[in-house]
N, C-alpha and C positions, 0 to 999 in steps of 0.2 A: 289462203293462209300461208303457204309458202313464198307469194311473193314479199308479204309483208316480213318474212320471216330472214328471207333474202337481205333485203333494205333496211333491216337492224342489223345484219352482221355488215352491210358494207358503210352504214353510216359508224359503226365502232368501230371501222381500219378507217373512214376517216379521221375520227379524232385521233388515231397512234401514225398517222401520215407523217410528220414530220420527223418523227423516229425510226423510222423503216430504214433499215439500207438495202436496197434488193438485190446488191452483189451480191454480198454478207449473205441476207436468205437466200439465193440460190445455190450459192456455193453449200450451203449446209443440205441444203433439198439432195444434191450431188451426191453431196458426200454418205449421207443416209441411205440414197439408192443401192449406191456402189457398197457400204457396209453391207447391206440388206443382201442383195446379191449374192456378195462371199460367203455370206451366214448360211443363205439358203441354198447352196451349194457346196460348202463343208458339212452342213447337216446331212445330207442326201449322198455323201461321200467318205467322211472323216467322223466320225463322231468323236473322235479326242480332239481333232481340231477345233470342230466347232465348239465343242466349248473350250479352250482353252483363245480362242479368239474373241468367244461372247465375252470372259471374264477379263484379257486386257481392253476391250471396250467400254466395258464397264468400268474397270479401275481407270482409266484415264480420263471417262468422264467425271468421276468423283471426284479426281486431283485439281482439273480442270473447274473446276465448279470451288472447291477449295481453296484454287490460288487465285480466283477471281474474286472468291469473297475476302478472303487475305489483302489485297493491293487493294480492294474499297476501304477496307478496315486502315491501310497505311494512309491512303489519300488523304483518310479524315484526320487522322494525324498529324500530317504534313500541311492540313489547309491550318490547322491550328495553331502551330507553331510560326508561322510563316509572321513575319514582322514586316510594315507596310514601311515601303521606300522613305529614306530620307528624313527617319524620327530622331537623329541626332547623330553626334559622333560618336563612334564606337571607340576610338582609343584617344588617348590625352594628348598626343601630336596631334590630328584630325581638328581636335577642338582648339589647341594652341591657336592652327595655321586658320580658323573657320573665326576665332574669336581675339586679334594680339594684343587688344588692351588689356585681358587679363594675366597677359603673362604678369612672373615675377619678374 
């Protein structure tokens, strides 16, 4: 039962294979230990620290998670607006010098 159980989680990291970055993940694995660490060691030593460290943890993950969803929210924005090369000229010289039989 557990192999089979095995062989469905690794066949659903292959279909998100092409999205992985495993810098990216490790560097957060890292970064998690080393928090983890100081936590469990301000706890067992500082108890104002430790929470005053859980809670900038915390706040900067919610920011971080807010400006990431923020800059998706601009993207789409931006992909909207965005005007496809070379749909005419933008100003009346542009078109003079692009078109001179209509000049006056």
């Amino acid at each position: 039962m557990a192999q089979s159980k095995d062989k469905k989680i690794l066949n659903m990291l292959k279909r998100h294979d092409e999205d992985m970055d495993s810098k990216l993940g490790i560097s957060i694995i890292n970064d998690f230990l080393q928090l983890s660490h100081i936590l469990e060691s301000l706890k067992e030593s500082d108890r104002k620290a430790f929470v005053a460290m859980y809670a900038l943890i915390e706040r900067n993950l919610e920011l971080e998670t807010i400006i990431a969803e923020r800059g998706k929210r601009i993207s789409k924005l931006q992909k909207g607006q965005l005007q496809p090369k070379d749909t005419g000229p933008k100003t009346i010289s542009t078109h003079a010098k692009r078109n001179p039989k209509h000049e006056n």
